[in-house]
N, C-alpha and C positions, 0 to 999 in steps of 0.2 A: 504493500500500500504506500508507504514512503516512498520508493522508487518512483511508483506512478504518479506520486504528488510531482516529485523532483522532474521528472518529465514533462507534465504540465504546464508545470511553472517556469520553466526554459523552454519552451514552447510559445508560450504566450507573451515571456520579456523578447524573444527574437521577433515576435510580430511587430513590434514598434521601434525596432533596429533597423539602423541602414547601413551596409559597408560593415557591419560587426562593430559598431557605434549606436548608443542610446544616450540623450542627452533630455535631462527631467528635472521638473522645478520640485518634485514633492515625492516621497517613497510613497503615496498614495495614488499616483500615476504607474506605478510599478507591477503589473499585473502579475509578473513572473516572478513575485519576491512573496510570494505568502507566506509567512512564516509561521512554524518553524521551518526553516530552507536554510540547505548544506550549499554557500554560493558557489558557483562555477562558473563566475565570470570577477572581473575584476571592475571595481566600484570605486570612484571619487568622489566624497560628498562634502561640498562647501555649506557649510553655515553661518550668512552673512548674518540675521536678527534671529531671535528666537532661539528654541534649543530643539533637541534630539534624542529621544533616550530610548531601550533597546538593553535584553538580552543577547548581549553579545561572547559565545564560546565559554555559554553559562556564567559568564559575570556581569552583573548591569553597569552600564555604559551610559553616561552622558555625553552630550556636546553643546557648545553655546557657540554664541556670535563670535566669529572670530578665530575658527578654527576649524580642521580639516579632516578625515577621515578616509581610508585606504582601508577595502577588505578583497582579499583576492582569492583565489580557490581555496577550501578547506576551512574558511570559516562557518560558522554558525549563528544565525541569525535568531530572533526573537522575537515578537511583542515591541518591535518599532515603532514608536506615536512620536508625534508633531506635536509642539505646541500652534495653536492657532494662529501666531505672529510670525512663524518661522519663514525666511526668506533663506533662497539658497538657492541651488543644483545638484543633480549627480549626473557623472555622466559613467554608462557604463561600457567595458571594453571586452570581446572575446580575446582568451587568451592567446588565440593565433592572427591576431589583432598584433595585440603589443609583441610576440615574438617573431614577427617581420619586419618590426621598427628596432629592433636591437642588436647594432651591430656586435657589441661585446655583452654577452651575461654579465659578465665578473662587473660592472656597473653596481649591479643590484644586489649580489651574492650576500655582502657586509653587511646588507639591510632587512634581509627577510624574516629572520628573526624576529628582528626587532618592530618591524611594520606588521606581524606577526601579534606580538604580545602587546604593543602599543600603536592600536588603528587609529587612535583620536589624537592628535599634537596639534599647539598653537601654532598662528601664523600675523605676521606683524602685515602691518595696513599696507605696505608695500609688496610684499608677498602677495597679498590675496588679491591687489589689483593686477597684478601679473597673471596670476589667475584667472581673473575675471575677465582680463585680454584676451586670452586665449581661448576662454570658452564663448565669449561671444564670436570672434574669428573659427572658431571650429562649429558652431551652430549656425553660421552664413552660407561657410562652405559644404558642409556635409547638407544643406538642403538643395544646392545645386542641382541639375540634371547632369544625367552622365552627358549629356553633348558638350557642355562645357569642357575646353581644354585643358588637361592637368588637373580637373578638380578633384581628383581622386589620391593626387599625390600630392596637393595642397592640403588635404585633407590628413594624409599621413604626416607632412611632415608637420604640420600641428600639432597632432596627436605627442608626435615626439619630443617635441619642444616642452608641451606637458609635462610629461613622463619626466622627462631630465626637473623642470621646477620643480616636479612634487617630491622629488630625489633628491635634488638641491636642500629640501626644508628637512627632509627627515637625516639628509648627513649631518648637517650643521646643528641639529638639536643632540644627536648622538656625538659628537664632537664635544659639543657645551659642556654634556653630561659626563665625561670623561670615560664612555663607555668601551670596556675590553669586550673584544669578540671570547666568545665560549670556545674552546675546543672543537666544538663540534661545528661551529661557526667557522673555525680557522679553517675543517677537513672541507667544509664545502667551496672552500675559496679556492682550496688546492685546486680541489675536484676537478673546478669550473677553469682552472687555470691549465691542468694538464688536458684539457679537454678542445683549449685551444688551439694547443699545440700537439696534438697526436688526433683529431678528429677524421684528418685527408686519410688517415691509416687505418686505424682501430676504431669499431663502433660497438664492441664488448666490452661490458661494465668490467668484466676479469682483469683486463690490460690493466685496466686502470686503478683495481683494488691491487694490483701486483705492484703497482710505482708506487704507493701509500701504503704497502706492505700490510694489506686487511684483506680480509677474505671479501669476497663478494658483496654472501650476504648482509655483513656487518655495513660493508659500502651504505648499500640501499639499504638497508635502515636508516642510516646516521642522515643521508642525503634527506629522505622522506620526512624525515622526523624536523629537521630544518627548513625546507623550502616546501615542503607541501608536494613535492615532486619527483617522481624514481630516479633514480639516477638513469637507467637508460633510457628515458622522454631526455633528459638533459641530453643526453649523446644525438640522439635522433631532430634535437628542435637544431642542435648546430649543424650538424650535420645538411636537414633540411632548408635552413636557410640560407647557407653557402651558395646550395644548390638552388634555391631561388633568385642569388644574386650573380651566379653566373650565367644563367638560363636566360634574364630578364638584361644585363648588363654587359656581356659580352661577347664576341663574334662566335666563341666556340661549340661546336657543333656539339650533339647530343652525350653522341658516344666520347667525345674528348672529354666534357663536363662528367661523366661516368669512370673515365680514367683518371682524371683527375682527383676524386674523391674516392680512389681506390676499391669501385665495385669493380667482380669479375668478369663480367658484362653487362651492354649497355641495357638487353632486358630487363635482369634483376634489375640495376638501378632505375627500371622505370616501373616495375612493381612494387619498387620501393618508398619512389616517392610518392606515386598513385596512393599505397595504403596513408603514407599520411597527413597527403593532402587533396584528395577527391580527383586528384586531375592527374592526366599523362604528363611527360615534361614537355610536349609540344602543344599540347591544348593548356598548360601555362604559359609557355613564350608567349601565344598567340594570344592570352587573355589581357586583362586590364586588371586582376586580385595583384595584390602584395606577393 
């Protein structure tokens, strides 16, 4: 029954998405957020007046005027209400949204945790009109028709310009705070580090638990348990997006981009990416997706 709920309700928040972008003044416009709901998408929510309050990953959660919130896959939502004066936005993103706008993981690696156990942080009056820049520029452009030229990678690069501010606020709070990464926060920075550099070779979580001298399993746990995400989707979103930006970016033919990223053949590499991205890598070239 849960599942079916969770179906639903990601069903019903992609009907009001465009491009894997949803952009909303109220979680009461949120069709696909009934909670309780296990998120599976990634959420910004500004609250300019008013406040916010919510079971959030079983703890209640406030928010007021003047501050910011980040919840990304694996949280847990609750009993969200509005006060009646609450002024704001959220804009929501699919995850293969923001993982086509990210050139490097290791960006974000530092912060997952912590954006993790602390969704709600302040933002100074400067911040939030940076903010509030962006999101009216990204709510002009994302209403566009596709006949518009570029507007789809006006659209991204917005998105990204995002991404890096709301990044910007939560390094520089963690900074303040004089906060040490955990152990287990250190192994996912490696993780994401040797991952950069052995990706064109190796897409076996083993390699990688053999350079960090852990078994596997121990891997993908520690990974999981930190980022919300296996350790082999890590292997496979870089992997895939390489592959997106050489397919979209440069002269080389299918099978070279298949050689280049060290599959056996150019079929497997196109079973590959098909599985995990709905498309062949020539019905990508030829598309307009990220």
């Amino acid at each position: 029954m849960v599942n079916d709920i969770g179906v639903a309700n990601r069903m019903a928040a992609e009907s009001w998405m465009k491009n894997g972008l949803g952009i909303f003044n109220s979680f009461s416009e949120l069709l696909g957020l009934v909670t309780p709901h296990h998120v599976d998408l990634t959420l910004l929510v500004v609250c300019e007046a008013g406040s916010i309050s919510g079971i959030i990953d079983l703890a209640p959660r406030e928010m007021h005027a003047g501050s910011i919130m980040v919840l990304r896959r694996g949280h847990v939502v609750h009993d969200i209400r509005e006060t009646s004066d609450f002024k704001g936005f959220i804009i929501l993103a699919e995850d293969d949204k923001l993982d086509g706008l990210l050139p490097m993981m290791t960006y974000m690696a530092p912060c997952l945790a912590y954006f993790k156990d602390n969704p709600i942080v302040p933002v100074s009056e400067s911040e939030l009109e940076n903010i509030r820049l962006l999101h009216n520029l990204l709510m002009r452009k994302n209403a566009e028709t596709e006949d518009v030229p570029y507007a789809r990678m006006t659209v991204n690069a917005v998105c990204e310009a995002l991404f890096y501010e709301t990044l910007g606020i939560y390094t520089t709070i963690m900074e303040r705070r004089k906060r040490v990464p955990t152990r287990r926060e250190e192994l996912l920075s490696k993780f994401i580090a040797l991952i950069e550099q052995d990706y064109r070779t190796d897409r076996a979580v083993g390699h990688y638990a053999r350079k960090l001298c852990l078994s596997p399993k121990h891997l993908s746990a520690v990974v999981k348990s930190v980022s919300g995400i296996p350790a082999g989707e890590w292997i496979d979103r870089k992997v895939v997006l390489e592959a997106k930006l050489m397919l979209r970016n440069t002269g080389m033919t299918i099978q070279e981009v298949s050689a280049a990223l060290n599959f056996s053949n150019q079929s497997f590499f196109g079973k590959y990416f098909k599985h995990h991205t709905g498309m062949s890598p020539r019905e990508f070239r030829s598309s307009s997706d990220i």
